[in-house]
Each structure stands twice: as structure tokens, then as C-alpha cells.
ZAMIVO-61076 format. One record per residue (C-alpha): residue number from 1; x, y, z. Coordinates in steps of 0.05 Angstrom, whole numbers, plus 5000, padded with zeros to 4 digits. Layout:
BEGIN
<NUM; <X; Y; Z>>
...
END
This chain:
BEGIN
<1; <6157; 1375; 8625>>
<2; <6185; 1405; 8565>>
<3; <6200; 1340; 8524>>
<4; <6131; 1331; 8537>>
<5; <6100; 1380; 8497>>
<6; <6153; 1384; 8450>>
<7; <6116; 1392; 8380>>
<8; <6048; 1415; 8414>>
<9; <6022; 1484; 8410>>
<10; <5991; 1475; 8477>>
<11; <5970; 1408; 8516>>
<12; <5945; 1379; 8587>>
<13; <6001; 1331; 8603>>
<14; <5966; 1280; 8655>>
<15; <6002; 1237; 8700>>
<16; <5970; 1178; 8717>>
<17; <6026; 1163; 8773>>
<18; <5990; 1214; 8804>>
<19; <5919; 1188; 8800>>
<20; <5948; 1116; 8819>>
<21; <5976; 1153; 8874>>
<22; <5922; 1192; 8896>>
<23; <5866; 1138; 8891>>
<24; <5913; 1100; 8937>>
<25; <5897; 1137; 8986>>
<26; <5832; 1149; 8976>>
<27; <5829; 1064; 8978>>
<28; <5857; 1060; 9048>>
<29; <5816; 1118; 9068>>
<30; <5750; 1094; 9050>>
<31; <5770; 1026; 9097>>
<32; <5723; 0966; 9096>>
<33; <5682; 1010; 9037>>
<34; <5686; 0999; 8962>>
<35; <5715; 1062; 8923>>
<36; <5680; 1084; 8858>>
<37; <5722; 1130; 8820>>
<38; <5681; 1182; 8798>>
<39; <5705; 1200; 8723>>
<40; <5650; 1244; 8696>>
<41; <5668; 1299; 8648>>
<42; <5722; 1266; 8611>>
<43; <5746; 1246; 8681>>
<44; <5745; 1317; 8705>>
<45; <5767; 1346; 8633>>
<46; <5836; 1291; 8651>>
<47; <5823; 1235; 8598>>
<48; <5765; 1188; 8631>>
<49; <5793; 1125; 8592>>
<50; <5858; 1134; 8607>>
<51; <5844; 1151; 8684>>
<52; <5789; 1095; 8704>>
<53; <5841; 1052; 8688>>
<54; <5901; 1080; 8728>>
<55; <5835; 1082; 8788>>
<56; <5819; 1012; 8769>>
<57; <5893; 0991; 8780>>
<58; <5898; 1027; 8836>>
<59; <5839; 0990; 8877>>
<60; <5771; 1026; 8845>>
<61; <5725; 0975; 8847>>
<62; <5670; 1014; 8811>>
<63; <5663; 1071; 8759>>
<64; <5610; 1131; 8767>>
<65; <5593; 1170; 8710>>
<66; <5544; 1238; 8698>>
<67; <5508; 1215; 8639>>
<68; <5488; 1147; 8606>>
<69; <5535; 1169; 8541>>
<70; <5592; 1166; 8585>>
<71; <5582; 1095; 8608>>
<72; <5569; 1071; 8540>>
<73; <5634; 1104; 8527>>
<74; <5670; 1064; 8587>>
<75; <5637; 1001; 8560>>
<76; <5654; 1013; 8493>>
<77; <5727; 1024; 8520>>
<78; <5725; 0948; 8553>>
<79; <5716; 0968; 8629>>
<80; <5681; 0911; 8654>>
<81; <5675; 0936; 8733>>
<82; <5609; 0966; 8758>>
<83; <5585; 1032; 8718>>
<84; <5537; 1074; 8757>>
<85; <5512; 1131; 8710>>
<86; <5461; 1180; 8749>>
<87; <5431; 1243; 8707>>
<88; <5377; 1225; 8663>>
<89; <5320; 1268; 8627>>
<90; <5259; 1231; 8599>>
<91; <5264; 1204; 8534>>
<92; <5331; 1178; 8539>>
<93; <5360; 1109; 8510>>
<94; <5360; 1068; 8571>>
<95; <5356; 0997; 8541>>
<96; <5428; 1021; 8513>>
<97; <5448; 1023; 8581>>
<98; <5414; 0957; 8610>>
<99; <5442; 0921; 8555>>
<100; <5511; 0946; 8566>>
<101; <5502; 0928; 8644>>
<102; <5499; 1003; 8664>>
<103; <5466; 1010; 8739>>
<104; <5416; 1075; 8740>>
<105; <5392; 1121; 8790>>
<106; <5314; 1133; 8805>>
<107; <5301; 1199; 8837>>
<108; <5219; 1196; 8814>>
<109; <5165; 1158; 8797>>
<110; <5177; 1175; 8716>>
<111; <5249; 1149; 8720>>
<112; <5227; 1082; 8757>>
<113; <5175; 1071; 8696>>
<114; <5223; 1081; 8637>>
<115; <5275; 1044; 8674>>
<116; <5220; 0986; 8677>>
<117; <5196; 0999; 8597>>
<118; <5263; 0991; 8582>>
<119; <5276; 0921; 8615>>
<120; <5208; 0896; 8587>>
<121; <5241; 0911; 8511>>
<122; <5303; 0888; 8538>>
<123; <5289; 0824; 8578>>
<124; <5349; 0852; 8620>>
<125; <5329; 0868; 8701>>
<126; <5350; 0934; 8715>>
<127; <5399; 0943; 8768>>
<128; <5380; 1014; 8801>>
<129; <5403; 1062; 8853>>
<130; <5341; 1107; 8892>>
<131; <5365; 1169; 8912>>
<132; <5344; 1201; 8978>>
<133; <5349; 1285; 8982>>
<134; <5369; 1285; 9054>>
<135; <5385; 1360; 9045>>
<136; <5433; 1384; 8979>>
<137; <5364; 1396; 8960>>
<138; <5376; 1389; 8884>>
<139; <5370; 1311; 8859>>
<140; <5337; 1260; 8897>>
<141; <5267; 1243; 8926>>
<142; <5242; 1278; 8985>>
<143; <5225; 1260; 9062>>
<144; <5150; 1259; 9034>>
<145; <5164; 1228; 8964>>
<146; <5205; 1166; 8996>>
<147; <5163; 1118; 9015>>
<148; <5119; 1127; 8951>>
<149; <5180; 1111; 8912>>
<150; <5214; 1051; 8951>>
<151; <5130; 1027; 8948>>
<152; <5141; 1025; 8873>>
<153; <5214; 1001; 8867>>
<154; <5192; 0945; 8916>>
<155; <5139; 0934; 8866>>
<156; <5176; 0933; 8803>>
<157; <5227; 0889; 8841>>
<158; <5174; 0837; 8858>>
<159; <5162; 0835; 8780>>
<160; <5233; 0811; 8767>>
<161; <5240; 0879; 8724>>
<162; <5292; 0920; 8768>>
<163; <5342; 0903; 8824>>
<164; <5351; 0957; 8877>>
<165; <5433; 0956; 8881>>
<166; <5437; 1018; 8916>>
<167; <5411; 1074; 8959>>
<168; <5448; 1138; 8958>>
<169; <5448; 1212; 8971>>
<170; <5494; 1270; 8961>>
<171; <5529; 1317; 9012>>
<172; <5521; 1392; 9015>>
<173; <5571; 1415; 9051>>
<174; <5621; 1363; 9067>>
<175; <5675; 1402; 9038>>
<176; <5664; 1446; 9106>>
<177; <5687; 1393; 9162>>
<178; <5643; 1399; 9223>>
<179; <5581; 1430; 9188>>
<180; <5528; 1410; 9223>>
<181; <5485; 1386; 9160>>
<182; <5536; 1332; 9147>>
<183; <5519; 1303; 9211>>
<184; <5446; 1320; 9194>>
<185; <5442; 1279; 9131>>
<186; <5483; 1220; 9146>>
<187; <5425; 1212; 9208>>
<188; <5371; 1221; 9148>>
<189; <5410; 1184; 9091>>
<190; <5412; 1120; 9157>>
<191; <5331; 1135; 9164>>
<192; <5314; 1135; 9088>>
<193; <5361; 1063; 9081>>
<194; <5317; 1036; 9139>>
<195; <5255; 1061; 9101>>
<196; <5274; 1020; 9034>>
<197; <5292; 0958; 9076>>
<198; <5223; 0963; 9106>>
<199; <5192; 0952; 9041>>
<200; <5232; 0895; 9028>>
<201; <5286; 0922; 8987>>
<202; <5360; 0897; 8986>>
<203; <5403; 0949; 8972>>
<204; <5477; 0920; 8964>>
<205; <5506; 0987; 8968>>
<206; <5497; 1053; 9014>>
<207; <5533; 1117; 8987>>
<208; <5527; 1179; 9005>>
<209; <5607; 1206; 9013>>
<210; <5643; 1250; 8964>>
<211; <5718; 1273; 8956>>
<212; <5707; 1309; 9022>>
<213; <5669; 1262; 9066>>
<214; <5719; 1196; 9043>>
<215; <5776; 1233; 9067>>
<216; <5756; 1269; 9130>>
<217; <5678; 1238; 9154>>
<218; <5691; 1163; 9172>>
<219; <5617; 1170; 9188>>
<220; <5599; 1177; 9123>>
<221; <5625; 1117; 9081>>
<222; <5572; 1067; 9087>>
<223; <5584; 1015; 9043>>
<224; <5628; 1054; 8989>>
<225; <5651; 1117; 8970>>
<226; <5645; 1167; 8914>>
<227; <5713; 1208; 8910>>
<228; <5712; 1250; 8844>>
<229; <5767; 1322; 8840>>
<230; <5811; 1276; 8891>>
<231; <5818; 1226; 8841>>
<232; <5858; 1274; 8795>>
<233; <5893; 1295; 8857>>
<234; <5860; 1359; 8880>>
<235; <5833; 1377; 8950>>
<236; <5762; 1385; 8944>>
<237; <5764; 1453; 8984>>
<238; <5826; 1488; 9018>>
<239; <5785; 1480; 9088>>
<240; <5792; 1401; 9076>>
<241; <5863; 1410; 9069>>
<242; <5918; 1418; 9014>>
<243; <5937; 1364; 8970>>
<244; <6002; 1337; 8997>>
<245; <5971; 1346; 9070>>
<246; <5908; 1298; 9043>>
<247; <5960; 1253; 9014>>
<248; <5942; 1275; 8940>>
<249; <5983; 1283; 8873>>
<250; <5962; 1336; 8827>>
<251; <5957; 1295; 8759>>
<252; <5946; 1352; 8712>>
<253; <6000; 1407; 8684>>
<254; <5967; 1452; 8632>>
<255; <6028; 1484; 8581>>
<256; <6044; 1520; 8517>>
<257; <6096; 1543; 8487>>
<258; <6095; 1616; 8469>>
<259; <6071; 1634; 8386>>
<260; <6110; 1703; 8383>>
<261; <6162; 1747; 8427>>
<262; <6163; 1824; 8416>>
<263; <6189; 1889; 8449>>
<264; <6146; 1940; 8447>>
<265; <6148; 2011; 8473>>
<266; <6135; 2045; 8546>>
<267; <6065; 2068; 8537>>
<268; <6037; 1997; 8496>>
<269; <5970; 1973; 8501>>
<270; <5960; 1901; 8504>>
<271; <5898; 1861; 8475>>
<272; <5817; 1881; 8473>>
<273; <5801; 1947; 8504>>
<274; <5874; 1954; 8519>>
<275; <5854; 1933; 8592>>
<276; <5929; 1926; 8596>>
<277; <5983; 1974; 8583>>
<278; <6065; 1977; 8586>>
<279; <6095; 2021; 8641>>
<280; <6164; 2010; 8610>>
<281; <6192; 1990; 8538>>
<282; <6173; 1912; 8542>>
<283; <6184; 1852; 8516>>
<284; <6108; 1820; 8505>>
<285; <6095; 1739; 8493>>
<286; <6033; 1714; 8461>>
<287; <6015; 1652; 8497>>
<288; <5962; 1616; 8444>>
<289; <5912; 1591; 8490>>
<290; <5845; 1630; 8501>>
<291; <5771; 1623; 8530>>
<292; <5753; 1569; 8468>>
<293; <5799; 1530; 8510>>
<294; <5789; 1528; 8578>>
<295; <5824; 1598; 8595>>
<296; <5772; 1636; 8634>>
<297; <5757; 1700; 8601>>
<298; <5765; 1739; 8677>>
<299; <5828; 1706; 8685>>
<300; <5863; 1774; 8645>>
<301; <5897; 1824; 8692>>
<302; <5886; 1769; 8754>>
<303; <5926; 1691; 8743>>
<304; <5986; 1678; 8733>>
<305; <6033; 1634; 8695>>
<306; <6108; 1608; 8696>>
<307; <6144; 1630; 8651>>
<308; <6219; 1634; 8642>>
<309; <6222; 1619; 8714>>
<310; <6181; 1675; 8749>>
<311; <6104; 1675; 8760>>
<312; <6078; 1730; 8708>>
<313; <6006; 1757; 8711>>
<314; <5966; 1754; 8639>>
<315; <5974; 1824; 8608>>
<316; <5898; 1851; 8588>>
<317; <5845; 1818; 8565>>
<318; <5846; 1734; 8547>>
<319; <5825; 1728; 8479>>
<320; <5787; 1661; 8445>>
<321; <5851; 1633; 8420>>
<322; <5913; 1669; 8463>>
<323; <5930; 1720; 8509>>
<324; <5984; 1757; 8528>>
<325; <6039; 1764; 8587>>
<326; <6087; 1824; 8596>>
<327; <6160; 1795; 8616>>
<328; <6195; 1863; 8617>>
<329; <6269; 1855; 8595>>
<330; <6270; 1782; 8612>>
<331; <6295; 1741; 8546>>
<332; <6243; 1688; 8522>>
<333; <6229; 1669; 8450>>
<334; <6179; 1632; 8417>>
<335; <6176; 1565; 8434>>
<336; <6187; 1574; 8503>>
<337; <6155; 1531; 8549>>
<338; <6097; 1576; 8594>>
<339; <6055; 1525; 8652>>
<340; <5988; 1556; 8668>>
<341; <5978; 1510; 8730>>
<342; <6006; 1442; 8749>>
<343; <6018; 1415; 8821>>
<344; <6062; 1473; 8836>>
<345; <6126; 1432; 8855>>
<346; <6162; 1475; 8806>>
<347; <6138; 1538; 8828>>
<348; <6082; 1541; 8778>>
<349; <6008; 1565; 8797>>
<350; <5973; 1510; 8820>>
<351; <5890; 1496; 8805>>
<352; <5880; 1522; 8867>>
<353; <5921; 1589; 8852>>
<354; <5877; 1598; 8793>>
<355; <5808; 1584; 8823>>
<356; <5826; 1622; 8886>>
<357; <5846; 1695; 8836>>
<358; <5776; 1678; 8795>>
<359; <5739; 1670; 8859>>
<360; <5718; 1593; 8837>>
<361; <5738; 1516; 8855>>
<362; <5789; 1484; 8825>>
<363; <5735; 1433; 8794>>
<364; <5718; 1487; 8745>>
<365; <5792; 1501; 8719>>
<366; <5808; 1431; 8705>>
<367; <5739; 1406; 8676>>
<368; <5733; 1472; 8626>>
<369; <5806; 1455; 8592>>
<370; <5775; 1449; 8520>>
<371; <5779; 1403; 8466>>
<372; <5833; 1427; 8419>>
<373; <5882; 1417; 8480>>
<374; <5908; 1352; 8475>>
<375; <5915; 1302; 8529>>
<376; <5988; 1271; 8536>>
<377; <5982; 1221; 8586>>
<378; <6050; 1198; 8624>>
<379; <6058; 1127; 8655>>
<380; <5999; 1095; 8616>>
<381; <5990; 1021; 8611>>
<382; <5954; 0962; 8583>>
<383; <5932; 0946; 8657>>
<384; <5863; 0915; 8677>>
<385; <5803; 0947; 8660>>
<386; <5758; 0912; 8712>>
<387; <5743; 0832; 8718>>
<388; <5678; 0829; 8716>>
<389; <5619; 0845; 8763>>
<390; <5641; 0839; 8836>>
<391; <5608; 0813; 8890>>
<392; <5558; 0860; 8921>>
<393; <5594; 0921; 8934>>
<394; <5659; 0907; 8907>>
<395; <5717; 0888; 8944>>
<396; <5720; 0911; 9007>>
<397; <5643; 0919; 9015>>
<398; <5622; 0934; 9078>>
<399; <5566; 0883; 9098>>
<400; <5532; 0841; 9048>>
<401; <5458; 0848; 9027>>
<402; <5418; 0868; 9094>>
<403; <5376; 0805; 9122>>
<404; <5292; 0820; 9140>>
<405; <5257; 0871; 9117>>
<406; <5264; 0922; 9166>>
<407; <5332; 0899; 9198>>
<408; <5368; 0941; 9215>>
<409; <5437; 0957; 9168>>
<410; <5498; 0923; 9201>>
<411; <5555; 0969; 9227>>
<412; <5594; 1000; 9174>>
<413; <5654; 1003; 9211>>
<414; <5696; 1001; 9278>>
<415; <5687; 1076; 9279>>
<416; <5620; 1076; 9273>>
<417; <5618; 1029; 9329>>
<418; <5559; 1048; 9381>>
<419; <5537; 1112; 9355>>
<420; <5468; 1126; 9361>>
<421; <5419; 1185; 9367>>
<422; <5357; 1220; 9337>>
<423; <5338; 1191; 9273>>
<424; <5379; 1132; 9276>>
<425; <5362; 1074; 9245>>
<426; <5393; 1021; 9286>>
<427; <5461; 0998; 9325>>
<428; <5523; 1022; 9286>>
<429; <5480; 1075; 9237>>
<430; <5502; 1146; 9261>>
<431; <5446; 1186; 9270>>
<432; <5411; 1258; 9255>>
<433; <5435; 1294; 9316>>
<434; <5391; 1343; 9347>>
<435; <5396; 1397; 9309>>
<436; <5362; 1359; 9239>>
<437; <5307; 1309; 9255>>
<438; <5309; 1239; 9219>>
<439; <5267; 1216; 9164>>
<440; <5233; 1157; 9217>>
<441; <5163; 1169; 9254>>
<442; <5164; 1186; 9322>>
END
């Protein structure tokens, strides 16, 4: 790691081995299902360029993005697989993203109506996802608001304006295997697919799992999967499992090398407020990283780093631009190489480690690594960036566009073989369970 950063006050060195490695697995864990690689946030603060491709090379057969910017940006980068972008607020520049092939998500009636203004400018049909809220309870349209919506979608389709590609839903709690909402909303998510197909809609492509749900819920893959932290290698809870136990390859290693090295006196405070203070003359290293760059604020007196080969707590409080670590009579000298976290195979903290002393997820520590930290990306290549639209779903879709309206969906799977019950929409569609009734009329 040290050549690496060699030259660099501080950087995130990314392996994308590791996310090659890791979406691997995630590949042969989602089965018959297509994988979109979910690279939001600068691909979890990671690099998104640089990491939809190694995901792409690795079997990703789709890209998911927060925010229409971020397509434009994969676009703009030459990625010619399927872009699904999902958060939208009124007003914003959606012909941008029909012309740039960009499929859209339609939670309300608002979204369905700009999404249609926009392909009347354009002369471009719309490819759209609906999204059910089959209990995460934040995006998504209701059990009542449904059938209203996949009324007007089927409308708008029968205009030649939009193309339902999708139907999809988010988990709440699949990073808790055996909560009984999982089972709960796959039984609604199978109910509110039935519901669209009743209007006469076509979806290509059922989603509803996350990290969690492609690696532990077979139930839950439908026609593809949505992994996002277990791209980059991270579990996406420690009740899921650890990394190397889910197959996964931490890809990021966040370092600096220390700015100063000083002894100081028994008796020394140590930053703002002098939160910290010396029990015994000391030798002090200022490690120049701070909270303008990702370094949580609460993180002084609580994580820890390697440096010099131990695990040393920060000394007092973290400051915008650096903090501070005590070493004692250990020698180290500026320029030293300190890790924050990394995948812990050297006996540095780990993600985890961090999010576990702030009393947060791992998502948070890797996505909030700022700007001025570089990016230095190992094993990158000139590899594909996609080859075009796919057929519906991708490789390895499940089941090609469902037949009459009101068929029901094929099976997904050999393990979803035969499972039935409350709320299920037909042969081979799990269903609600007792304990959450479906979306369907009695």
C-alpha cells in the first residue's frame, strides 16, 4: 500500500480486483436473475466510472443510479448497458435523460406526467419503472394509490409515450434475515406485479432485492437484483454475515501519511477543548485528514487507525483538515504511512470497525470520504463498458415479458418452485404469509 500513496497527502486507494471479485459473487448469487450494480454516490464515494466498469466486466448487466445527473454522467462516460436512475423532484430535466436512453422510476401521478411531457418534446418513449411501497414506507405508491397509477401508466403506454420496463420495490429490513416483513413484502411486491399485469402492462423486469436479500433471500430475486455496499465489498449488516464469509473483497483502503511528528510533555493537551490529554511525555502525529473529508467529527477519542504497526485510537477532537494520534515512545516520522480502514487483512480497522465505534453502517464511512481525497484505483482497464441494450432483463433474465393480461408471472426460479400462500399471485410467486396480508382482493 505504501507505493501507492507515495506523493499523496492522503488518498482512497480502490481495488477494483476486489469489486470484480465481489460482484462475482454477487453474479452467481443472484442465479437465473440479471445483476444491476448499484453505483450511486460516486459508486459508494469508490469512483462510479471506474467501478461500473470493473461490475460490467465482472457480469453486471445493468447500472442503477440515485439521481438523473449521475446517469448522464455514466452516459457521458460511454456505458452503453441499461441505466436505471430513480430519485426525481418536479421540475427536473427529464428529456436529458430520455434522450440519453436513461429508464425512470414513477412513484405518482406527477412523475408519470412529466415523464410523458418529456417524451412528447422528445419523440423518445419513455422506458419506466413503477414503484410499489410494499412496506419501507418511504418511496413508492401505496396499496390504495396502485391501481390508480398502473390505470395511468397503462394509459400513457397505450399512447406509445412510455414503456413500463419494470416494477420494483425496496426492502426494509432484509439486512435482518428471517424478519418477518421480508417475507411480508415479497407476498405484496408478487400482488402489486399481478395488479400491473392486470392492466395490461409488460413489465420486463421485477426487482425488489438489495445487497442483503441477493445474497441470503433466494425468494426475493425476481427477475434481477439490486446489490449496492456489496459491490465495493462490504457486508450490508454484520447479522448478514462478514465479508469473507459472504464471499466479499473490501475494495477500499483509506491512508495518509502523517504532516508532523513531535514529543511533547506528560500532562499535554491535544486538539479543540483539549478533549485529549498525555498521561506520559509523548510522541504526537498529526494525521492531515479531518471532518471536510470524510473523517467523522465523533470519531475523536473512539476509532482507530494503523499506524506503525499497532491500532492507535485518535487523540482529542478531529479537526476540519487533521487530527491527532498519541503513539507514546514508538518512533514514526512524517511521512509515515497511517490506514484509517481497509479490508483489515493487515491488521488495519476495517469499515465495519469504524461504523461499529460511531454507532453507524459502514455505508456512511465509505460514501462521506470527501472530495479532496483522491481516488487511486489499482487494476483498472480499458474493458467493456456495456454492448448495448440487452434483451429484456439482461442476461440471465429470468422469464421474458409476461404473456395475457392478468397471467400470472412465470416461476423465478427452482427455489421458488411451488411456494404459495396468502397474497400470492400465482404458481411459483412466494407469497405474503400470514402475518402481512397481500395487496389482492379477497
Amino acid at each position: 500500500m505504501t507505493t501507492q500513496s507515495e506523493g499523496l497527502r492522503a488518498c482512497a486507494i480502490v481495488d477494483l480486483d476486489a469489486v470484480r471479485a465481489s460482484v462475482a459473487t454477487l453474479v452467481a448469487r443472484a442465479g437465473n436473475a440479471a445483476t444491476m450494480a448499484v453505483v450511486k454516490s460516486d459508486g459508494y464515494g469508490h469512483g462510479m466510472s471506474a467501478c461500473a466498469r470493473a461490475a460490467v466486466e465482472a457480469g453486471a448487466s445493468w447500472l442503477g443510479v440515485a439521481v438523473i445527473e449521475e446517469g448522464l454522467a455514466l452516459r457521458a462516460a460511454g456505458f452503453t448497458v441499461p441505466v436505471f436512475a430513480w430519485l426525481t423532484a418536479p421540475g427536473e430535466p427529464l428529456a436529458d435523460a430520455l434522450a440519453a436512453d436513461i429508464d425512470l422510476s414513477a412513484s405518482a401521478p406527477w412523475m408519470l406526467a412529466e415523464i410523458a411531457a418529456a417524451a412528447r418534446h422528445t419523440g423518445r418513449r419513455a422506458r419506466v419503472h413503477l414503484k410499489a411501497d410494499t412496506g419501507l414506507g418511504r418511496g413508492g405508491a401505496t396499496e390504495a394509490d396502485w391501481p390508480s397509477l398502473c390505470d395511468a401508466a397503462a394509459a400513457l403506454a397505450a399512447e406509445d409515450l412510455i414503456e413500463v420496463t419494470g416494477v420494483w420495490s425496496h426492502l426494509a429490513f432484509a439486512d435482518s434475515p428471517g424478519h418477518p416483513t421480508v417475507r411480508g413484502q415479497i407476498g405484496r411486491f408478487a400482488d402489486a406485479v399481478t395488479i400491473a399485469e392486470k392492466t395490461g402492462l409488460r413489465p420486463q423486469v421485477r426487482h425488489l432485492a438489495n445487497s442483503a436479500a441477493t445474497l441470503v433471500s433466494p425468494d426475493a430475486r425476481f427477475d434481477m437484483v439490486r446489490p449496492g455496499i456489496s459491490v465495493y465489498g462490504l457486508s450490508p449488516g454484520p447479522q448478514v454475515g462478514s465479508p469473507a464469509a459472504l464471499g466479499l473483497r473490501p475494495a477500499m483502503t483509506l491512508t495518509a501519511r502523517l504532516a508532523l511528528a513531535k514529543r511533547v510533555p506528560a500532562g499535554s493537551g491535544v486538539s479543540y477543548a483539549h478533549r485529549y490529554t498525555t498521561a506520559v511525555a509523548s510522541t504526537l502525529g498529526l494525521v492531515p485528514l479531518g471532518y471536510a473529508d470524510g473523517v467523522p467529527r465523533a470519531a475523536g477519542n473512539t476509532a482507530e487507525v494503523l499506524l506503525a504497526g499497532r491500532r492507535r485510537r485518535i487523540a482529542g477532537t478531529v479537526c476540519m483538515d487533521q487530527f491527532v494520534v498519541d503513539v507514546g515512545d514508538d518512533p514514526v516520522q512524517a511521512g509515515d504511512q497511517v490506514i484509517l480502514f481497509g479490508s483489515g487483512e493487515h491488521g488495519e480497522p476495517t469499515a465495519q470497525d469504524w461504523a461499529d465505534a460511531l454507532g453507524t453502517i459502514n455505508y456512511e464511512i465509505v460514501t462521506r470520504v470527501g472530495v479532496r481525497v483522491p481516488r487511486v484505483h489499482l487494476n483498472a482497464s480499458d474493458g467493456p463498458r456495456g454492448t448495448g441494450r440487452q434483451a429484456p432483463g439482461g442476461p440471465g433474465a429470468a422469464r421474458p415479458a409476461p404473456g395475457m393480461a392478468g397471467s400470472a408471472p412465470a416461476a423465478v426460479g427452482p427455489s421458488d418452485a411451488g411456494l404459495s400462500g396468502a397474497g400470492s399471485s400465482g404458481p411459483g410467486l412466494p407469497g405474503a404469509g400470514p402475518s402481512a396480508p397481500g395487496w389482492l382482493p379477497s
